[in-house]
C-alpha positions in Angstrom: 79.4 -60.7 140.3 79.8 -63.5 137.4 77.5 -65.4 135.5 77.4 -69.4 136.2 76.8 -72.2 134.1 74.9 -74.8 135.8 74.4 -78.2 134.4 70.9 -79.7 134.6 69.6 -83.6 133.4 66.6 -84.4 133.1 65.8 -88.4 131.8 68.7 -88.6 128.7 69.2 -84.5 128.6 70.8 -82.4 129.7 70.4 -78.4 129.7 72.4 -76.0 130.3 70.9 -72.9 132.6 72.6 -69.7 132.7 72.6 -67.7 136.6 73.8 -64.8 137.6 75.9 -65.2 140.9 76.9 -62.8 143.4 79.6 -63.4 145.7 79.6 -62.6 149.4 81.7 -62.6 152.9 79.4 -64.6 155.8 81.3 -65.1 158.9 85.0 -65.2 157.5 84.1 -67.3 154.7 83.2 -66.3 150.7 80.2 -67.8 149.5 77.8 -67.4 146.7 74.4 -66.4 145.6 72.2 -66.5 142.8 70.9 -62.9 142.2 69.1 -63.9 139.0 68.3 -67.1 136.8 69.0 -65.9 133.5 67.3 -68.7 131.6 68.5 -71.8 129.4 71.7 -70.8 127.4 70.3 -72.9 124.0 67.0 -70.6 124.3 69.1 -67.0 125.2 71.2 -67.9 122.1 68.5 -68.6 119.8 66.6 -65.3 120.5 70.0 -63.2 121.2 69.6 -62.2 124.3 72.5 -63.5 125.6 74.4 -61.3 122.7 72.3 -58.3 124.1 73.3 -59.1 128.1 77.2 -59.6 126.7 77.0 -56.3 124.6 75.2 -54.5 127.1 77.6 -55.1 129.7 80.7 -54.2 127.2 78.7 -50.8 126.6 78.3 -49.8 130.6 82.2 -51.6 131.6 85.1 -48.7 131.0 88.2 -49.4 130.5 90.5 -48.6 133.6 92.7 -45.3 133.9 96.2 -46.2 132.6 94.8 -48.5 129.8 96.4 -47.8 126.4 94.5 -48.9 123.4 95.9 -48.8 119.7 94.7 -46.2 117.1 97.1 -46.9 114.3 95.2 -45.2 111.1 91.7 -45.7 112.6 91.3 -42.0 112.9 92.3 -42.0 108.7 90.2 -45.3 107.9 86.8 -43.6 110.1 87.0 -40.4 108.0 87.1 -41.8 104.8 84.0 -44.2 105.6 82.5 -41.7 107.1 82.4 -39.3 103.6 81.7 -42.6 101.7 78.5 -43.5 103.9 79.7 -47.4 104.0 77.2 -47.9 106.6 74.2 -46.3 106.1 74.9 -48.0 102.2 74.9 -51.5 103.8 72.3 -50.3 106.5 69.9 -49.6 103.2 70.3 -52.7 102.1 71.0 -54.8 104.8 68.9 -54.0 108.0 69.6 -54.5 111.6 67.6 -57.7 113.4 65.7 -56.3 116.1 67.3 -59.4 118.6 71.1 -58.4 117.4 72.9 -56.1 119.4 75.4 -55.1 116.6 74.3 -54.4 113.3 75.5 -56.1 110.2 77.0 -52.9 109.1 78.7 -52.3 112.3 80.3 -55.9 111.6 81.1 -54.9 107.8 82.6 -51.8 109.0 84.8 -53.5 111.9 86.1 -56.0 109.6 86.6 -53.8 107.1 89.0 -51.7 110.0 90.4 -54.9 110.6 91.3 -55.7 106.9 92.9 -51.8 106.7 94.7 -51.4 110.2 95.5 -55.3 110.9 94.1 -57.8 108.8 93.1 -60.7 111.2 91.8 -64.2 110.4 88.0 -63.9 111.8 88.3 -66.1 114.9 91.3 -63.0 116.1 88.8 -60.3 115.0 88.1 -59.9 118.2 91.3 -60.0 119.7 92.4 -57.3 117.7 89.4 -55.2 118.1 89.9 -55.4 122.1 93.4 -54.0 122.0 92.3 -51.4 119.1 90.3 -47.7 119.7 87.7 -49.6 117.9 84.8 -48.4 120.8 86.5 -45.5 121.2 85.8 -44.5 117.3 83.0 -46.4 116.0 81.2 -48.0 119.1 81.8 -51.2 118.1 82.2 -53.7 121.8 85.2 -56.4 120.5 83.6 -58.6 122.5 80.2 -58.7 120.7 83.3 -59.4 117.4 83.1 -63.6 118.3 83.7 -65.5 114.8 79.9 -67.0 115.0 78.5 -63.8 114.4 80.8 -63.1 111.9 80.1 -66.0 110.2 76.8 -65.2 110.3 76.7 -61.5 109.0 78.9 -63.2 105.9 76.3 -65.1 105.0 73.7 -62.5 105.3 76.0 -60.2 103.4 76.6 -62.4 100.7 72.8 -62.0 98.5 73.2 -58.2 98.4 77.3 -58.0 97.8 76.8 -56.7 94.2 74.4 -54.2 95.4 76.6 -52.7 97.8 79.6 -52.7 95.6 77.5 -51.1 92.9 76.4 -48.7 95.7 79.9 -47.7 96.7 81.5 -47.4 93.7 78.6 -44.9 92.9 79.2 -43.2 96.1 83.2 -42.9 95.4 82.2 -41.2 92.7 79.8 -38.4 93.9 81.8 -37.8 97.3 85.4 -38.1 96.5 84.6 -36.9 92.9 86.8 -39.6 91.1 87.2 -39.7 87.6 85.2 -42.9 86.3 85.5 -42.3 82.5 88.1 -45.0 82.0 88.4 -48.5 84.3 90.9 -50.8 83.8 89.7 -54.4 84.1 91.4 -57.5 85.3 91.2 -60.8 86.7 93.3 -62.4 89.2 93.2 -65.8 91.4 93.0 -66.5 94.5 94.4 -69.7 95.7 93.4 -71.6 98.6 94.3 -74.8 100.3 92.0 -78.3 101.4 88.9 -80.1 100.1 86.2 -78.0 99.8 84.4 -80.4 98.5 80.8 -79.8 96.9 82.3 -75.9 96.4 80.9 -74.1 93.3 82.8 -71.1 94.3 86.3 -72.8 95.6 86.9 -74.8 92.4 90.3 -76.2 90.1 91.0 -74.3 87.5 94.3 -72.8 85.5 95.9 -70.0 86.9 98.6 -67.6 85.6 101.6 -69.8 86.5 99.9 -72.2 84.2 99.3 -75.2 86.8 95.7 -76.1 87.6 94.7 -75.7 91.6 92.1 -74.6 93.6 91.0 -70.9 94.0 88.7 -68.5 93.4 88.5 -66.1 90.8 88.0 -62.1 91.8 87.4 -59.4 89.1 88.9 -55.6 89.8 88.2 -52.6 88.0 90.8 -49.3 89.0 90.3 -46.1 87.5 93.0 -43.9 85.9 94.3 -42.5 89.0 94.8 -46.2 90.2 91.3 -46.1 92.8 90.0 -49.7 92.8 86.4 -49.2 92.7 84.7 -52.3 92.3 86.0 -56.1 93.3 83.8 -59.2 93.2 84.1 -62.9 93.4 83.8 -65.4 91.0 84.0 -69.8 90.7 88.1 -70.2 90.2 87.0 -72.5 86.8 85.3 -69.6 84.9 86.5 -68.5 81.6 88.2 -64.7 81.7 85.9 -63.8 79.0 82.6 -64.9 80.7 83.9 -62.3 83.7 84.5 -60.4 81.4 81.1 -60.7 79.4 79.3 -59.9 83.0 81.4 -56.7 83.7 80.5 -55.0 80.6 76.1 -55.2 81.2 76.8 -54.1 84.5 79.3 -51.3 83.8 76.4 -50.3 81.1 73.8 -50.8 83.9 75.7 -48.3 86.2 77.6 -46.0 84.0 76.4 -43.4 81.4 77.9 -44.2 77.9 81.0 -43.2 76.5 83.2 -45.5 79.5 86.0 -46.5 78.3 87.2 -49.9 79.5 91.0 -51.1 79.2 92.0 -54.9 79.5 94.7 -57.5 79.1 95.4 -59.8 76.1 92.2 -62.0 77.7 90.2 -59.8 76.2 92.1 -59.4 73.2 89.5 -61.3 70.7 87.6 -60.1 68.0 84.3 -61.3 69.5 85.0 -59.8 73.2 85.7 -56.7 71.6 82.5 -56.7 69.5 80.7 -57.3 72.7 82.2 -54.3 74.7 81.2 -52.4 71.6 77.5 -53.8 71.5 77.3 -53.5 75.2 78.0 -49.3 74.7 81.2 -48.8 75.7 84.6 -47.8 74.2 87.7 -50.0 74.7 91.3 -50.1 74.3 92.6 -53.5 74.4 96.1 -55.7 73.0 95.2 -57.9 70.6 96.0 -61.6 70.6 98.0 -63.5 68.4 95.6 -65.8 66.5 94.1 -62.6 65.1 96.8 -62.5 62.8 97.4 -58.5 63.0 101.6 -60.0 62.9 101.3 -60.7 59.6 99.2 -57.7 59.2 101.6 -55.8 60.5 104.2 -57.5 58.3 102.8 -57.4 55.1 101.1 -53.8 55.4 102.8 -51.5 57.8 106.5 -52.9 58.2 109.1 -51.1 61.2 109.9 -48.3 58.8 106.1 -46.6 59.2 106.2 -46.1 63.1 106.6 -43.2 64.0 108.9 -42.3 67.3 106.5 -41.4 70.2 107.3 -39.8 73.2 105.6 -41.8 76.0 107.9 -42.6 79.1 106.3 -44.3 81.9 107.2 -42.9 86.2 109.1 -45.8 86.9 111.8 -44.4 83.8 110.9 -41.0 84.3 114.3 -39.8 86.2 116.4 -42.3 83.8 118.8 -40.5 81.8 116.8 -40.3 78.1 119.6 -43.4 76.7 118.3 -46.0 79.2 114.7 -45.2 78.9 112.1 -47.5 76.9 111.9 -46.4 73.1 108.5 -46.3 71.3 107.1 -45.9 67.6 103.5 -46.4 66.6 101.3 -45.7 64.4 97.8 -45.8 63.9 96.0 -47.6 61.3 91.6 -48.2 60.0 91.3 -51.7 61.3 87.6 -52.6 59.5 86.1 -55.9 60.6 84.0 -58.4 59.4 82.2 -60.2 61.9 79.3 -62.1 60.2 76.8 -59.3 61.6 75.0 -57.1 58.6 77.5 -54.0 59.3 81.2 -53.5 59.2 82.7 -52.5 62.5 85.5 -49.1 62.0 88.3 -49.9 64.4 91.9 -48.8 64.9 94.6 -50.4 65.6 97.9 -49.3 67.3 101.1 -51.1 65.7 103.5 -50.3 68.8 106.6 -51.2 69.0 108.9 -50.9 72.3 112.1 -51.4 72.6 112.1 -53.5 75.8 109.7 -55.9 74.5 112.0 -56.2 71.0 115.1 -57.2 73.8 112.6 -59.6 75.8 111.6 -61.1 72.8 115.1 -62.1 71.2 116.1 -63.0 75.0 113.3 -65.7 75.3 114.3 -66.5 71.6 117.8 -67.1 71.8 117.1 -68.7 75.3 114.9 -71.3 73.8 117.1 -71.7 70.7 119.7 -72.4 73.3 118.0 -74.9 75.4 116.6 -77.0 71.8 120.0 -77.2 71.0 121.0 -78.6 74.7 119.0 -81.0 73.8 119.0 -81.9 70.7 123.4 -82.4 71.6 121.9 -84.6 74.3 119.8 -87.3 72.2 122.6 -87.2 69.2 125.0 -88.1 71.9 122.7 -91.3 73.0 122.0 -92.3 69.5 122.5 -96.1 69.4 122.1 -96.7 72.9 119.1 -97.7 75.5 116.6 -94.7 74.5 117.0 -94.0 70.8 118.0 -97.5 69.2 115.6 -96.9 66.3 114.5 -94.0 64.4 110.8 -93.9 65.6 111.9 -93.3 69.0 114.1 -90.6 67.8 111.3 -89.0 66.3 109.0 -89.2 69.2 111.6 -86.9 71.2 111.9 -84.5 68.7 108.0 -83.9 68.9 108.9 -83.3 72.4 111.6 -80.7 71.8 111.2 -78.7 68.6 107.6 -77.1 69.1 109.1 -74.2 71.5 111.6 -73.3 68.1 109.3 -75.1 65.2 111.2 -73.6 62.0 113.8 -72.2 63.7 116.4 -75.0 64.2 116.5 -77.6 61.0 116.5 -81.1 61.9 117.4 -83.8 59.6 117.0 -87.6 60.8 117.9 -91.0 59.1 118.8 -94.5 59.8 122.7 -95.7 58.9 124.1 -99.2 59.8 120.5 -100.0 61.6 121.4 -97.2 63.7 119.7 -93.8 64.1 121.4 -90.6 63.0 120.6 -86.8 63.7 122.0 -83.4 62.2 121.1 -80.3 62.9 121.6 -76.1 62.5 120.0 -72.5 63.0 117.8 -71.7 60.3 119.1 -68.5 60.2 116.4 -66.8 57.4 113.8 -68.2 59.7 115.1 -66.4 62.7 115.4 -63.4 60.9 111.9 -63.2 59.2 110.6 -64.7 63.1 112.7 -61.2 64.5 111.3 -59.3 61.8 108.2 -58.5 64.3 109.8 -58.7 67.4 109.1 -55.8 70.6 105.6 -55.2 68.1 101.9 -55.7 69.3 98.8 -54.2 68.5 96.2 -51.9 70.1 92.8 -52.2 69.0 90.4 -49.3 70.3 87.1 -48.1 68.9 87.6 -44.6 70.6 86.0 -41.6 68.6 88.6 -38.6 67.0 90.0 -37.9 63.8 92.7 -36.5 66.2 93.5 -39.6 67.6 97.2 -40.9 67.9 99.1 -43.9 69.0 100.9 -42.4 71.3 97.0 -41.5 73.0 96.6 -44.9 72.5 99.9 -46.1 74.1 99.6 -43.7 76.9 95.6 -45.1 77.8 96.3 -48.6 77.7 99.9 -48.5 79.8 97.9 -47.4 83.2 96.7 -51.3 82.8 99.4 -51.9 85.7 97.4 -49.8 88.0 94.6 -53.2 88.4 97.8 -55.3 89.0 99.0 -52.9 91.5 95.4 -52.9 93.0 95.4 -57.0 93.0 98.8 -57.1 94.8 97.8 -54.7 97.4 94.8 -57.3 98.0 97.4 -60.4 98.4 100.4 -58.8 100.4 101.3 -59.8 103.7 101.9 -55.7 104.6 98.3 -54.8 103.1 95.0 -56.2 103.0 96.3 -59.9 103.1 93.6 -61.6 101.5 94.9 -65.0 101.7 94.5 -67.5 103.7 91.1 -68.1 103.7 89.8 -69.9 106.9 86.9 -70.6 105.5 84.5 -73.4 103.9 81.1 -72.5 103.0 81.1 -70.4 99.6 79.1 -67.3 101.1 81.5 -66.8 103.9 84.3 -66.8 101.0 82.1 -64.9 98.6 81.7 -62.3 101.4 84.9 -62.1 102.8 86.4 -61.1 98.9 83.6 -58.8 98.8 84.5 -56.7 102.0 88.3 -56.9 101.3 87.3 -55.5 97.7 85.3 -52.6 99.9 88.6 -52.0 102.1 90.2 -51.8 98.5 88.2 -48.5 97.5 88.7 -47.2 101.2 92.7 -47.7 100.5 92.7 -46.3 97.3 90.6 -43.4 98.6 92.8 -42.5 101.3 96.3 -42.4 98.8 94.5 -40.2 95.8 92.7 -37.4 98.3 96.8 -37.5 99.9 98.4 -37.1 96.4 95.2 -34.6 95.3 96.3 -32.3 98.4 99.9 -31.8 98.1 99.6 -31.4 94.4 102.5 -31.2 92.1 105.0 -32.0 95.4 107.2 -35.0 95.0 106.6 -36.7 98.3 106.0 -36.5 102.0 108.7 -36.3 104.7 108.7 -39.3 106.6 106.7 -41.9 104.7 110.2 -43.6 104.8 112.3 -44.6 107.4 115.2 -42.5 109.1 112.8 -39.5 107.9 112.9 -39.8 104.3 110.3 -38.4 102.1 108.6 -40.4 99.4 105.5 -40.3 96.7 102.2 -41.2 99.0 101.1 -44.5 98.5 98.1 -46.3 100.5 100.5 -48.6 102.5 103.0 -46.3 103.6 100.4 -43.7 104.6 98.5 -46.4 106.9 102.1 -47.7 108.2 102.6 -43.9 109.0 99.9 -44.5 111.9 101.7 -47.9 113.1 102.5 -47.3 116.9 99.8 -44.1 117.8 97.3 -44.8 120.8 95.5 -43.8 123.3 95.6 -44.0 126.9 92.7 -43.6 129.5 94.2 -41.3 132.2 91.9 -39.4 135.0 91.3 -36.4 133.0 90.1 -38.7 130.0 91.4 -40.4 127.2 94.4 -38.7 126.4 96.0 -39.1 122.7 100.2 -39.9 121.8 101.8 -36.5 120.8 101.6 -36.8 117.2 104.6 -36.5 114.8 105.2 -34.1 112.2 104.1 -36.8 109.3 101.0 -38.1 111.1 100.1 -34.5 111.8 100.7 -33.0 108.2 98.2 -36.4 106.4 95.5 -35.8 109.0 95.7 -32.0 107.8 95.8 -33.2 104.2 93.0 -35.4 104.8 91.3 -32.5 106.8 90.6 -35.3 110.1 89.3 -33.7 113.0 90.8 -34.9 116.3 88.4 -36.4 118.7 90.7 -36.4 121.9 93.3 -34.1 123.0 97.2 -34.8 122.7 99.3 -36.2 126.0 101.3 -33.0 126.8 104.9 -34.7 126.7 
């Protein structure tokens, strides 16, 4: 039995009716006949029945004994949503239809599977979903998964996105118990390729390698322990600081007061800080350089006042101590005038690190370097077809000296009608410039006559934990973002917006792992030939690459698991919903 599509014109149209055939043996021969006309496919689309008959049928068909289906870290990725209540959360706000066979939050929480286990473009969604235990686990047909009514569930999704985000990040908080006191903020692009023209979310705009392109903006906030708990979208030509601006009324919408909110040198402006402050919350945040606090630092502090502290970040932590990073700091009453009718109390951290001091002179002495090159270049050419006269001497050196402006002294002149150039190291200058150097400053408005630098230092250096969250958004081996196969900015919008939700799931599943073993170092096998390493989201989810199930005549039947797969499901205390194969 098969369904038929039979072709039917009538004057200039032509409709399409949709039968259900049945075939038959009559005297030796096969032949066909309708058991039931199903109706006109344009009107069973329209009202979704014909996603009801499709999903019915997937519902009732089994698979057949000896078909193997892929678990991978399914059974890790249904626990965790399960605790965090990701559907009934979207469910609240995002009702079933009574024509739609699968729910909205059924397609939510199948793509975000998909995005977790095997991130898919949507048009393979389905493809995946079929030769996943996707059913099996969450009851979810893969053939009801067709990129039409993904499409449309992204653009339903899209108007209550920032409720649910708000609503999960307030669940990750009550069920998993995470520590929401501090959040680290950043903002990273996210660049895309074609037209999109008429976008207002897909727009040009500068991006961190300094080049202007399109992409779209997406704002993360991580707690301390690295969890990203909140992601969304935003037009690739906004400002950092309007982002910003945003994040801080709805942190104070959502959170009680006394957050604390860390961010890059974006935010590193007198007038953004003033606004966390007016906006409740308590901040720790490097300040830029056109606030001046060099010459602060210069004329009030000076390197003799810091202080040695004793910060030393994981990555060094099994250095011997004469290759490790070297800090001082020290914390100074950082009072500023701001036009309003009080005086705001700050601090500010003068920290100085020892890597940054060698970074420094290297990009220094590498731009001295290449002004020189250069300047060797044009006295070499002096006379001949680009610098016959002085003026176009001078125009190059406007090209060349900015980078090292007081650094290098140039003189210029004019001899015989021709041009001539001398030049040398200013080497005061470069001494005063290095006076500085591996120094920037912290400026906080947390509470405590107790308070240190080093407290200081140690708060704002978990900043890397939002970078870590935004790379785990963009690589190929995690949640793959990018590319984005689609052009209408609700899809887009969406699709950030359910990645950001696989986001919290991933960083979930790696803190409850690390919060089980405890003070261990690592986990056998996260590594290959059986090594052990530190639990991370992506090698605990590649620790599931490979287990299935197969359908056998005693029922589904799960692969033996091994001794790593077995001890995270303990850790993550994940019951077992089938039995193991016996060898």
């Amino acid at each position: 039995m098969y369904t038929k599509r039979v072709q039917v014109r009538r004057g200039d149209t032509t409709y399409v009716y949709v039968k259900l055939v049945e075939s038959y043996r009559e005297a030796g021969r096969v032949r066909q006949r309708v058991v039931a006309n199903l109706g006109r496919e344009d009107k069973l689309k329209a009202s979704g029945q014909l996603e009801a008959l499709a999903g019915a049928f997937a519902l009732l068909d089994p698979p057949m004994i000896g078909r193997r289906r892929e678990v991978g870290p399914l059974l890790v990725i249904r626990h965790v949503l399960e605790r965090l209540g990701l559907f009934s959360v979207i469910e609240a706000h995002l009702p079933q239809q009574q024509r739609s066979m699968l729910s909205p939050a059924e397609v939510v929480t199948a793509l975000v599977c998909n995005r977790l286990a095997a991130p898919s473009p949507l048009y393979d969604v389905s493809g995946w979903a079929s030769s996943s235990s996707l059913h099996e686990l969450f009851g979810i047909p893969a053939m009801l998964l067709n990129d039409d009514r993904l499409g449309r569930v992204l653009e339903e999704f899209a108007p209550v996105a920032e409720q649910v985000r708000s609503a999960v990040m307030l669940r990750a908080i009550e069920a998993f118990g995470v520590d929401a006191s501090r959040l680290h903020l950043d903002l990273t692009t996210l660049r895309v390729a074609g037209a999109y023209e008429g976008s207002s979310l897909v727009t040009k705009g500068w991006g961190p390698d300094r080049r202007v392109a399109r992409q779209v903006h997406a704002l993360t906030m991580t707690n301390r322990d690295g969890v990203p708990l909140y992601v969304r979208p935003a037009p690739g030509n906004v400002s950092e600081l309007s982002c910003l601006y945003e994040a801080f009324e709805r942190l104070a919408e959502m959170l009680p007061k006394g957050l604390v909110v860390c961010a890059d040198s974006a935010m590193g402006h007198i007038e953004s800080c003033a606004k966390a402050e007016d906006a409740g919350l308590l901040f720790v945040v490097p300040l830029r350089e056109a606030t001046g606090f060099r010459r602060r630092y210069l004329d009030e502090v000076g390197r003799r006042a810091l202080s040695p502290l004793s910060y030393v970040s994981r990555r060094e932590a099994e250095l011997p101590k004469e290759q490790r990073t070297r800090y001082a700091g020290t914390l100074r009453e950082f009072v500023v005038e701001d036009g309003s009718a009080r005086n705001r109390a700050w601090k500010l951290a003068y920290i100085w690190s020892s890597e940054e001091q060698t970074s420094v002179r290297e990009a220094r002495d590498r731009a001295l370097e290449r002004a020189e090159a250069a300047l060797t270049r044009v006295h070499n050419g002096l006379g001949g077809r680009y610098y016959k006269t002085k003026a176009q001497l001078d125009a190059k050196l406007s090209q060349i000296l900015p980078p090292v402006a007081g650094l290098i002294e140039v003189t210029t002149g004019e001899e015989g009608g021709k041009p001539t150039i001398s030049f040398s190291r200013n080497k005061a200058a470069i001494k005063q410039a290095g006076a500085a150097d591996g120094v920037y400053a912290l400026a906080t408005n947390l509470p405590g006559r107790r308070l240190t630098a080093g407290q200081v230092l140690e708060t704002y250096k978990d900043q890397s934990l939002v970078e870590l969250a935004h790379r785990n958004a963009k690589q190929q081996r995690t949640l793959r973002v990018r590319p984005i196969f689609l052009h209408n900015d609700d899809r887009i919008a969406s699709l950030v917006s359910i990645v950001g939700l696989a986001l919290v799931v991933f960083g979930l599943i790696e803190i409850e792992v690390r919060n089980s073993i405890g003070d261990e170092t690592g986990i056998k096998g996260l590594l290959p030939e059986n090594r052990a390493a530190r639990p991370t989201g992506r090698n605990i989810l590649a620790a599931f690459q490979g287990l299935g199930i197969t359908y056998t005549q005693d029922g589904i039947r799960l692969d033996r698991l091994t001794g790593t797969q077995r001890q995270l499901l303990d850790l993550l205390k994940v019951e077992i919903p089938w039995p193991e194969q016996q060898r």
